[in-house]
N, C-alpha and C positions, 0 to 999 in steps of 0.2 A: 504494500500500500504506500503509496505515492504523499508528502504529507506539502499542501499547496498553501504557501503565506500570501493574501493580498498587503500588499503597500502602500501608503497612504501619507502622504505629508504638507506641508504647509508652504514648500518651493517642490519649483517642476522636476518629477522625476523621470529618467528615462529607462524604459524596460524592454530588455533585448534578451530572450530564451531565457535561462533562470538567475538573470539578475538583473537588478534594479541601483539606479546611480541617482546623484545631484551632484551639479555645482552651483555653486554661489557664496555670496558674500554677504558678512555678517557686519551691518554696521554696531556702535556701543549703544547696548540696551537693546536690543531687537534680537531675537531669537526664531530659533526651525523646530518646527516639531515633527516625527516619524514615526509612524505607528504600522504595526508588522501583526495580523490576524487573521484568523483565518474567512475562508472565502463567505460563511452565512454573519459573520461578526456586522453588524448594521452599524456597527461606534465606529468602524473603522475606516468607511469612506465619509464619515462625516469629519473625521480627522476631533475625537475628543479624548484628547488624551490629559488633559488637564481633570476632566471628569474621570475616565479609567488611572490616572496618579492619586486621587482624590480617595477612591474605593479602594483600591490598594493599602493606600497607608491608614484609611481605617479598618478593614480586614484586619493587619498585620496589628493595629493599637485593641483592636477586640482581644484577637489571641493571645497575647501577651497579657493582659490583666487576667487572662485567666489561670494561668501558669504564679499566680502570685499567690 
């Protein structure tokens, strides 16, 4: 079984057989975001990784208080 990442980002990426690039430039204070899931992931072509960073590190702050 074949395991297929769609890509998603916030500059243009270019996608050629199984990889996926960017260039560009980062002026001070402006940032890229890249998100890598898989092909039914809906968050993923909306490009929300602030929200998927978000869940994460309250996932990760649940499990932890429980471990105390």
């Amino acid at each position: 079984m074949r395991c297929v990442l769609r890509p998603a980002a916030t500059v243009p990426l270019t996608c050629e057989a199984d990889a996926a690039s960017a260039r560009f430039e980062l002026q001070s204070g402006e940032h890229a975001e890249f998100e890598f899931g898989n092909q039914e992931d809906a968050r993923i072509g909306a490009v929300a990784t602030e929200t998927c960073f978000e869940e994460t590190i309250n996932y990760w702050r649940r499990w932890s208080k429980k471990s105390n």
